[in-house]
C-alpha distance (Angstrom), angle and dihedral (degrees) to the residues before:
residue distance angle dihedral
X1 . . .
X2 3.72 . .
X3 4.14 137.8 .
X4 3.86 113.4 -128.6
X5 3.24 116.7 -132.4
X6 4.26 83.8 -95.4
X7 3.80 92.3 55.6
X8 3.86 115.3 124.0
X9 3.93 136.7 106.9
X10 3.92 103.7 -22.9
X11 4.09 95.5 13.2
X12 3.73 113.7 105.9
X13 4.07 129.9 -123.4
X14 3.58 107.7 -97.3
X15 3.90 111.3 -154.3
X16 4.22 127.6 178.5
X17 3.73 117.6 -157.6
X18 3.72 130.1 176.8
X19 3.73 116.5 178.4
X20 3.59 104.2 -171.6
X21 3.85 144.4 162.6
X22 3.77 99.0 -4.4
X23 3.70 133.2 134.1
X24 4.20 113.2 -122.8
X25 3.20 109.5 -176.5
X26 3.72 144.1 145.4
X27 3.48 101.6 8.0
X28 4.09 126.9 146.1
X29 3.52 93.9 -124.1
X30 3.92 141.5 33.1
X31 4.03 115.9 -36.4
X32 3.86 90.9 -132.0
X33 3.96 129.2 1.5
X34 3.19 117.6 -173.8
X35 4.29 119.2 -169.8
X36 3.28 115.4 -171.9
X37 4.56 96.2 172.0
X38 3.77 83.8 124.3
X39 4.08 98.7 95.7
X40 3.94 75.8 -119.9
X41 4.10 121.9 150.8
X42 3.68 103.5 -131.0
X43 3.75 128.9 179.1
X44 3.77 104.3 -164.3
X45 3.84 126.1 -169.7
X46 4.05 118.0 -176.1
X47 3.88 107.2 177.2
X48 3.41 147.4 163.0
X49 4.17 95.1 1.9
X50 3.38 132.8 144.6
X51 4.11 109.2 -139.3
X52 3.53 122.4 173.6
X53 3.50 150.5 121.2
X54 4.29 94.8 42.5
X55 3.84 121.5 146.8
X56 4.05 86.0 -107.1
X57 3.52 148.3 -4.7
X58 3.68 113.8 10.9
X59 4.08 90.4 -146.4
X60 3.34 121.8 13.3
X61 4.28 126.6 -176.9
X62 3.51 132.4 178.4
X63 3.68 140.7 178.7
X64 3.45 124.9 178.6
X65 3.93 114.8 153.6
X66 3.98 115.8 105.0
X67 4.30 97.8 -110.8
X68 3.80 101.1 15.2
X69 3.94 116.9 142.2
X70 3.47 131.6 -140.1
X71 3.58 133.4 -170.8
X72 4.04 107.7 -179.8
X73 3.72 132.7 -178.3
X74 3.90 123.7 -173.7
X75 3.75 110.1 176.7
X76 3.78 140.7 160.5
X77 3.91 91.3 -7.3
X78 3.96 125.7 137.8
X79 3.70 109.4 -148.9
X80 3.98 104.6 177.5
X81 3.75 140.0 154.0
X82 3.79 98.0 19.6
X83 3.48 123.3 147.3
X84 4.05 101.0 -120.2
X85 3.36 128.9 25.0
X86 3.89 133.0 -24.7
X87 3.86 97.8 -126.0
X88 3.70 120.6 -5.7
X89 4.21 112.4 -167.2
X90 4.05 101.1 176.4
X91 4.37 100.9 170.3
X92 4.08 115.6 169.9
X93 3.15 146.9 167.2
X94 3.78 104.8 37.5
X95 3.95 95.5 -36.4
X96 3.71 111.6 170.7
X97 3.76 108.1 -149.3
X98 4.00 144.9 158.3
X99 3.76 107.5 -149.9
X100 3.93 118.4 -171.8
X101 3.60 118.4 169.9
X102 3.75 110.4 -178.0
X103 3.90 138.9 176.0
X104 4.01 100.1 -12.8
X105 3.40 128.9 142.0
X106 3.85 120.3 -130.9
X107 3.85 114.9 -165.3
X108 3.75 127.9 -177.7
X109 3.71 98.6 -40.5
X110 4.19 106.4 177.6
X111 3.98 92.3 -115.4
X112 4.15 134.6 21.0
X113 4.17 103.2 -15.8
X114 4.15 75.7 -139.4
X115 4.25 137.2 14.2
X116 3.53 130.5 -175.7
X117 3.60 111.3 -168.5
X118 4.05 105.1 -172.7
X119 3.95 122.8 177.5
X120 3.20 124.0 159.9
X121 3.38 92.1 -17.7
X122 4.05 131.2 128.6
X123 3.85 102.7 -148.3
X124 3.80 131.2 158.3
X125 4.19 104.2 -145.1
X126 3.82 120.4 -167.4
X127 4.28 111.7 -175.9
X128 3.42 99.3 173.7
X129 4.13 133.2 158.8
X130 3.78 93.2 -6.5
X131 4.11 120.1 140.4
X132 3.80 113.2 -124.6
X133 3.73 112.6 -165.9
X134 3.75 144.7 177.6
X135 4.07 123.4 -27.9
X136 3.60 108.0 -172.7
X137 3.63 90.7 -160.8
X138 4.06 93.5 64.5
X139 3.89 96.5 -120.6
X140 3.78 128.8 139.5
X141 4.34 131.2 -62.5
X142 3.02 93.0 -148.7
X143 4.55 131.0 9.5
X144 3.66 123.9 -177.0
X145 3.61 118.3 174.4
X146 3.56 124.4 175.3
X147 3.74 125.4 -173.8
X148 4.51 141.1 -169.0
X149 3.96 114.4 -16.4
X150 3.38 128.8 -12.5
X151 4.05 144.5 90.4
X152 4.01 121.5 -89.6
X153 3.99 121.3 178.9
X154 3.94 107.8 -174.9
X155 3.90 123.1 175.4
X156 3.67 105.9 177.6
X157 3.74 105.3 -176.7
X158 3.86 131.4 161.0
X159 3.41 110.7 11.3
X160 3.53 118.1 136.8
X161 3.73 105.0 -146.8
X162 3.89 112.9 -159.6
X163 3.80 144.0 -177.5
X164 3.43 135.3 -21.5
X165 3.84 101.1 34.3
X166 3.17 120.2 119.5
X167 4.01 93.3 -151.3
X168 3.90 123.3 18.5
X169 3.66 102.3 -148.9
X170 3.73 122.1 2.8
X171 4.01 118.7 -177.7
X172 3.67 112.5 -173.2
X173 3.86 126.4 -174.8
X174 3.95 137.5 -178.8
X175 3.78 129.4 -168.6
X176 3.70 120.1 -126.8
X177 3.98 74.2 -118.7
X178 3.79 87.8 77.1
X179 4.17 80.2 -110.1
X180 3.97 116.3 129.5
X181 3.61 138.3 -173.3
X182 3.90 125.9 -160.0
């Protein structure tokens, strides 16, 4: 992580990542996890990996800290064969983030091939062209669940979702009422 040339008391930590081209595999844990519970701006690219075969989630991102921003790109990655989930996004407690997750393949991950855990968040999420394949344990292609105030644009376009799921897409939201609707 690095200061711009703004930082100081009241500016945030501004940090560029780019996880790209690399071979994670075989590990006891998660492939990638990504915490962002700092307040931190972080403009994250993971692309063109191969991630597979770890002792849980193949791509795991969090963010935690009431204002923290996030600008994410997954792209052209194939996370398969992991013990947990695919991709797991969980952002709270008035997270700002821009989510695009674009042309990956997700094969036969041991949970959801993809979760989006939203509360309290205000995200804009774009899944789009990404293959979703096989779950052996007959859980979700795609989850989305979005709970109490906040703002969520999805557009999930494109993404062939294929055997072994027991639901393709599921979208899931609950009401800072305690209401829901499935």
């Amino acid at each position: 992580a690095y200061n711009d040339s703004d930082s100081g008391p009241g500016h945030p930590t501004t940090m560029q990542l780019g996880i790209n081209a690399n071979l994670i595999e075989n590990n006891s844990g998660y492939g990638v996890y990504l915490d962002n519970s700092t307040g931190a701006v972080m403009d994250v690219s993971i692309t063109g990996n191969t991630i597979g075969n770890n002792g849980n989630t193949g791509i795991y991102v969090e963010g935690t800290e009431i204002h923290n921003q996030l600008d994410l790109t997954i792209e052209d990655n194939v996370v398969s064969n992991n013990s947990g989930y695919g991709l797991y996004v969980n952002e709270t407690s008035y997270a700002f983030a821009n989510i695009d997750v674009i042309g990956n393949q997700f094969v036969d991950n041991s949970n959801t091939e993809l979760y989006f855990d939203f509360n309290s968040a205000f995200v804009n999420l774009r899944v789009q062209g990404n293959t979703i394949n096989g779950n052996g344990n007959g859980n979700y292609g795609i989850y989305l669940t979005e709970s109490r105030e906040g703002l969520v644009n999805v557009a999930i376009t494109d993404n062939p979702v294929i055997s072994g799921n027991s639901t393709g897409v599921y979208l899931y939201y609950t009401d800072n009422q305690g209401g829901q609707n499935d």
